[in-house]
Structure formats: C-alpha cells, structure tokens
C-alpha positions as a Markdown table, in Angstrom:
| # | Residue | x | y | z |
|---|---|---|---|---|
| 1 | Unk | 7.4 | 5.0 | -10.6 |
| 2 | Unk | 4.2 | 4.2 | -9.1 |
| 3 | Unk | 2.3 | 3.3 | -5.9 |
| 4 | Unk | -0.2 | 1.2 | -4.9 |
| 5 | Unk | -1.6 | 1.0 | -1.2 |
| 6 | Unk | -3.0 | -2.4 | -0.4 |
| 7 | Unk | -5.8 | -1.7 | 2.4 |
| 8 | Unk | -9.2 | -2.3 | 4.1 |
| 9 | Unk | -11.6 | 0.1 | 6.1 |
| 10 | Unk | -11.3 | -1.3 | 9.3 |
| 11 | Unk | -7.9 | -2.0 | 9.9 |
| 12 | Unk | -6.3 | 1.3 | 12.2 |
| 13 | Unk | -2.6 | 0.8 | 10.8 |
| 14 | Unk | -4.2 | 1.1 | 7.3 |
| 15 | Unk | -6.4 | 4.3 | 8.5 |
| 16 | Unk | -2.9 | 6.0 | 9.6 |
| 17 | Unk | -1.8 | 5.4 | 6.4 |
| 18 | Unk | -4.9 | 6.5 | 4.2 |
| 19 | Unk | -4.5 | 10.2 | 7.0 |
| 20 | Unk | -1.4 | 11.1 | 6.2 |
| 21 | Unk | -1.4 | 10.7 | 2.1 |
| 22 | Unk | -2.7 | 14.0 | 1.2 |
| 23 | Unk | 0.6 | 15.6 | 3.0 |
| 24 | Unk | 2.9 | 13.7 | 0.1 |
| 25 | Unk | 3.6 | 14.9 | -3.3 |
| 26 | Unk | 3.6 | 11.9 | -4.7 |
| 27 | Unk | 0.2 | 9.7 | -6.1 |
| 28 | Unk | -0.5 | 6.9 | -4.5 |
| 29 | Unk | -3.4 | 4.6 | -5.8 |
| 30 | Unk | -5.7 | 2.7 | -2.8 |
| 31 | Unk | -6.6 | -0.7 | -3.3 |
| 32 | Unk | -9.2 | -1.9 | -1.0 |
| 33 | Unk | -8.6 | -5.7 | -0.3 |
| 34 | Unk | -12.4 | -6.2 | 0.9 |
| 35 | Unk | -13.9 | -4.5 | -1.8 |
| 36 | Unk | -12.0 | -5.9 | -5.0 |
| 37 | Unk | -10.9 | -9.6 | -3.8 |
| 38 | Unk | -8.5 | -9.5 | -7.2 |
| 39 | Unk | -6.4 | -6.8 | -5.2 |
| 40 | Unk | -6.2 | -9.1 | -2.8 |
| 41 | Unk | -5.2 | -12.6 | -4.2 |
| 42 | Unk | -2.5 | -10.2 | -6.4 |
| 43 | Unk | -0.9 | -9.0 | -3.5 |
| 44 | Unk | -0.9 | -12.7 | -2.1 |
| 45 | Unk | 0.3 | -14.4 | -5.3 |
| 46 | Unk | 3.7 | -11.7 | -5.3 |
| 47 | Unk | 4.0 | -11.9 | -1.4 |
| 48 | Unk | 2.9 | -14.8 | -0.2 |
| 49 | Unk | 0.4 | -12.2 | 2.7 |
| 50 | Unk | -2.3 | -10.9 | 3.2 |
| 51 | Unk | -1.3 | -8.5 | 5.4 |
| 52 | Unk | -2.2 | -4.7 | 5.3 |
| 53 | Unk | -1.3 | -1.7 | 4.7 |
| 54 | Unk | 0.9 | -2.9 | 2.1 |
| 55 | Unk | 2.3 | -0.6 | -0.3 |
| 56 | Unk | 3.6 | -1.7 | -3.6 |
| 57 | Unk | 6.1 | 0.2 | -5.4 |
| 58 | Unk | 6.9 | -0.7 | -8.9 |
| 59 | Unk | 9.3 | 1.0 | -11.2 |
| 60 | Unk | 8.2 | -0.5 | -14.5 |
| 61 | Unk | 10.7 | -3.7 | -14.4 |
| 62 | Unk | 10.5 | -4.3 | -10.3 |
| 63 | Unk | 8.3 | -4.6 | -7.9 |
| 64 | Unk | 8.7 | -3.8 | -4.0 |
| 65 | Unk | 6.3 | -4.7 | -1.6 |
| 66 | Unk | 6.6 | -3.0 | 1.6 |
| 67 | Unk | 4.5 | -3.3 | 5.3 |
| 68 | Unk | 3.7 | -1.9 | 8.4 |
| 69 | Unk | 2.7 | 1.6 | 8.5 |
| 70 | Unk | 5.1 | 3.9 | 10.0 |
| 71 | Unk | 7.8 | 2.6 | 7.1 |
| 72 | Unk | 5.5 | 3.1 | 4.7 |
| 73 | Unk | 4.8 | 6.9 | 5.5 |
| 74 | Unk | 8.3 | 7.3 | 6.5 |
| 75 | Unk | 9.1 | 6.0 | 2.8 |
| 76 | Unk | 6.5 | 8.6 | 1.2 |
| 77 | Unk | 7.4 | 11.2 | 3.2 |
| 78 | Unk | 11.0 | 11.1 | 1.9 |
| 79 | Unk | 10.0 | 10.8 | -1.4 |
C-alpha cells in the first residue's frame, strides 16, 4: 500500500495535515500541487478536483482518493 498527499503551502487544512505526519508509522509521499503542475492535472484527471489536502491511497490494483483533513489524519492514525 502506498500514500500520496496531494498539497500546497498556503492552504491551512493542508498545513494540519503536513503537522501531524511524523506521529504515523506509516510513509506518506507529499505532492506539492503548486510546485509540480503534473501532480496536479493527475489528481484532477482521477477525481475530477482540485481540491487539497487530498490523500491518495493505492494498493497496487485501486486507487482511493480521499479529502478534507481531519479524515485524512483520522485514516493515518488508525493505520
């Protein structure tokens, strides 16, 4: 399984996000929507958004997209 956290700098949902990785044990990979604009028409191709923090989760044959923060680290924590 791995993780991919669609993101930019100034958004404060996406800061809460990018804080509270280092408390999980899993790996998750940042993607920074302003800085690589291929992050960001990929996420929009499979979702049909834009919107961030979006964290992708992909087991090898499936992809889930998931938003809005406190899901997100609720999903990581349990993880």
């Amino acid at each position: 399984m791995t993780y991919a956290l669609y993101y930019h700098d100034y958004c404060p949902f996406c800061q809460r996000v990018l804080m509270a990785l280092p408390s999980f044990s899993v790996e998750v990979e940042k993607r920074n929507v302003m800085q690589n604009s291929a992050y960001r028409k990929q996420q929009q191709e499979a979702t049909g958004r834009t919107t961030v923090p979006c964290l992708l989760i992909d087991d090898g044959e499936t992809q889930e997209w998931m938003y809005e923060s406190g899901d997100i680290i609720r999903y990581l924590k349990s993880l």
